[in-house]
C-alpha positions, 0 to 999 in steps of 0.5 A: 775258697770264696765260700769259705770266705764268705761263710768265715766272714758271716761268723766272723761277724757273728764273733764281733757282735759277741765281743762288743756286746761282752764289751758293752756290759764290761763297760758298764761295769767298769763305769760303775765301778768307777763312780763308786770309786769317784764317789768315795774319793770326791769326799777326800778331794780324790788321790790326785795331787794330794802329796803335792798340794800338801808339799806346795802347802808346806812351800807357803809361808808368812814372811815379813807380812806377806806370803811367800812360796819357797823356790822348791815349792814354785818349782813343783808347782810349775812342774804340776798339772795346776795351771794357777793357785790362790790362798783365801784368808779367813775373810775370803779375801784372795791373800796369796796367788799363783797365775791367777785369770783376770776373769775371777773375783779377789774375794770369795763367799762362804757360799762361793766356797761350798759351791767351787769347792766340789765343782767348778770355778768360772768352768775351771776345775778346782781342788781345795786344800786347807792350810790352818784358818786359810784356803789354798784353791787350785785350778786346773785348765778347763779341758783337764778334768771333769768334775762328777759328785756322786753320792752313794747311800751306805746300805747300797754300798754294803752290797757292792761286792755281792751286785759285783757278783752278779754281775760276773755270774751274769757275765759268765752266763751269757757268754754260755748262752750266746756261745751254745747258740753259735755253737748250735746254729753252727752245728745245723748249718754245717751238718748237712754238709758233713752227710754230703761229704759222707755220701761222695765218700760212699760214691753216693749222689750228695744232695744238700740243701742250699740255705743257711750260712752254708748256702754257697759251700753247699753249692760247691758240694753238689757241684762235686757230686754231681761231676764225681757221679758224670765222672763215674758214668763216663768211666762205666760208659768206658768200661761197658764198651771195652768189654762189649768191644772184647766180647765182640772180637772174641766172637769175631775171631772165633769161627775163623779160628776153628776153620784154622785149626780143623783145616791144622787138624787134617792137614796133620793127619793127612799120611800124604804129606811129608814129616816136615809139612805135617810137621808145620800144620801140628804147629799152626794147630798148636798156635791156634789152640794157644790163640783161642786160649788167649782170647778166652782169657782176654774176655775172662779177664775183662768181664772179672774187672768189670764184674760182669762175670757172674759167680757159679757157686757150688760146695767143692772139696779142695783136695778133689779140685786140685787132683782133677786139675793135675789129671787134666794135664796127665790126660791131655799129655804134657811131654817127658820133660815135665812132672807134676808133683802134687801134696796135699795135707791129710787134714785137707781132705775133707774140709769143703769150700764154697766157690766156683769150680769152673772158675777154680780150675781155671785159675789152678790150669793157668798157674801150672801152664804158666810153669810149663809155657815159661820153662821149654826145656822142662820143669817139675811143677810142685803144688801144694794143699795144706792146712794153715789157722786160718784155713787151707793154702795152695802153694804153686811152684816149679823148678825153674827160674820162678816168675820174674820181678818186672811180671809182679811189678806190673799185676802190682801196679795193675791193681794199685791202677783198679783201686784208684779207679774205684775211687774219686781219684782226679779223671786226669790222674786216672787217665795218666795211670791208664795209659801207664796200663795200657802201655806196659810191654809186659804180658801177664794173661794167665797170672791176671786171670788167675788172680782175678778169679782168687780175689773175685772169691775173696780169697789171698793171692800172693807172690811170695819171694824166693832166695834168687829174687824171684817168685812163686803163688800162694792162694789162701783162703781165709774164712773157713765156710763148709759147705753145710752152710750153704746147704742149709740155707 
């Protein structure tokens, strides 16, 4: 906020020389405007007070051989900005007089007269005001009025409106220019930090110059980028580890879980023991095989968020993917209480995809073990393959229950918390929803695993609502790619 400030207060100041430079050349004008004004009226003795002289004028009378003012008259003049009035006869002699200072004379030249009549008398501004063969004078206080003459030649006069004219033009066009400067100046100094701004928007370092009006707020700037990019390497440093820590408990795990389950394998087999013991080791066989399934998902599932998972890309057909991966489970044996109904659209048969197959069929074995894990006392499993404008859909459902509401909430959630992630979200914030994340009682591995491996392809996986509240897949790909295309390259 001080950088701002400082920065709004340079300009601030930049807007104030404009204004009093405005200002100055209005003033000019206007000063030039009055003395023209000053000079045509000076002729006429100025609109000032020249109802009133003339009222007090009329006021004066010759009675009884002296002159007199009428109490209408007295009153207007001790009512008006005069501060004392004398009437001079044809000789110069002061015949008449209104609170007149002792310092002035009683009798007055024809030269007297010329001179005070457009100046000053005694440093007391006059006005003259003629009254048959007399001279009424008025005089104002010395500090009330400024007496100028200014006499303009008539051809200058003549041209007043057109100098007026450009006076404005001229106006009018420097404010154009000065406001084109700041406006240019304004422009250079602000449009690094606009690039910068850019650059933290495409996780990019921001390197801006720090100089010019916008010196300090370029500070700021990388300042920012420099704590987003420790901020993102702390996060990549985090990530980096949980993965080699996952990678590494996997590994770990692995060989005494094989010893577990070959030691399941014979005891199970082994004709010595009874039904009940042969029983139980075909259980801890059963329970490890779902252990290493869980774990190979759990380093799956941790090198897709991360991408550190590369992509075998292969051209495949969607029909033939799906079919192999039913008969996987028709192969391997899945119990009399379960189906699996496959459809698939004539006009699917021979499209081809671009895509990882191994992966693929990974994703199609969890959805369907999904199904079967959740419903023990049997289900059919629907899967569908049909055509749709944009390309082709699976559709993954069952007879069961469906998947419930608190499991789509949570993956929900899961990638609203990868988004932020992604983004320059508050490190604070981002740690808040982690431990949100982490701490979500809800087990969601093969649906995670599923979706990853769709989205990685940068296909749809959705969820979509059944009547009951509850929900089934849908897998769309979007863009259709044949597989020529990537044949050919």
């Amino acid at each position: 906020m001080k950088s701002l400030w400082k920065i709004s207060r340079r300009y601030i100041w930049s807007a104030i020389v404009i204004t009093v430079l405005i200002i100055n050349i209005n003033m000019f004008v206007f000063v030039g405007v009055m003395l023209k004004q000053a000079g045509i009226d000076s002729g006429h003795e100025g609109n000032i007070g020249r109802f009133l002289m003339e009222e007090i004028n009329n006021s004066l009378r010759y009675e009884d051989g002296a002159w007199k003012l009428t109490d209408e008259g007295q009153q207007k003049l001790e009512e008006s900005s005069f501060v004392w009035a004398m009437l001079l006869d044809e000789h110069g002699n002061v015949a008449w007089s209104y609170e007149l200072p002792e310092e002035l004379n009683r009798r007055y030249s024809i030269a007297d007269v010329s001179a005070f009549s457009r100046w000053y008398l005694a440093d007391y501004p006059v006005r003259t005001w003629r009254k048959g063969d007399q001279l009424m004078v008025y005089g104002m206080g010395k500090e009330d009025e400024v007496r100028i003459s200014v006499i303009y030649s008539f051809p200058l006069m003549q041209k007043l409106p057109e100098i007026i004219k450009c006076f404005l033009i001229l106006n009018l066009l420097l404010l154009f220019v000065l406001a084109l400067f700041f406006a240019c100046r304004f422009y250079r100094s602000i449009r690094p930090i606009a690039q910068g701004i850019d650059s933290l928007a495409a996780k990019q370092p921001a390197r801006v110059p720090q100089k010019g009006l916008t010196a300090e707020l370029a500070v700021r700037l990388n300042q920012a980028s420099e704590h987003l990019q420790e901020q993102d390497r702390r996060l990549a440093k985090r990530d980096m580890a949980r993965t080699e820590w996952i990678a590494g408990v996997s590994h770990d795990i692995r060989t005494p879980l094989t010893l577990i389950t070959g030691y399941a394998d014979e005891l199970a087999a082994n004709a010595l023991l009874g039904g009940e013991e042969r029983r139980k080791a075909k259980q801890i066989q059963e329970a490890a095989l779902v252990i290493g399934q869980l774990i190979a998902d759990l380093n799956l599932t941790s090198k897709l968020e991360y991408q550190t998972q590369p992509l075998r890309m292969g051209p495949f057909f969607p029909a033939v993917l799906l079919r192999e991966c039913v008969a996987e489970y028709y192969n391997q044996g899945i119990g009399d209480s379960y189906e699996i109904a496959v459809e698939i659209a004539a006009e699917t048969e021979q499209i081809q995809y671009y895509g990882d197959t191994g992966l693929l069929l990974r994703a199609f074995r969890n959805l369907i073990g999904n199904s079967i894990r959740h419903n023990p006392d049997g289900c059919a499993v629907n899967v569908r393959l049909l055509a749709w404008e944009d390309g082709v859909e699976y559709l993954f459902a069952d007879s069961g229950p469906g998947i419930p509401e608190r499991v789509v909430r949570v993956l929900r959630e899961e990638e609203e918390y990868a988004a932020d992630c992604g983004k320059n979200t508050a490190w604070s914030e981002k740690e808040e929803k982690a431990e949100i994340y982490e701490q979500n009682p809800v087990h969601v591995m093969g649906l995670r695993v599923a979706k990853q491996i769709v989205m990685a392809h940068g296909w749809k996986f959705e969820f979509r609502k059944r009547e009951s509240g509850t929900y089934d897949v849908r897998i769309a790909v979007c863009k259709m790619q044949e597989a020529n295309d990537f044949l050919n390259r």
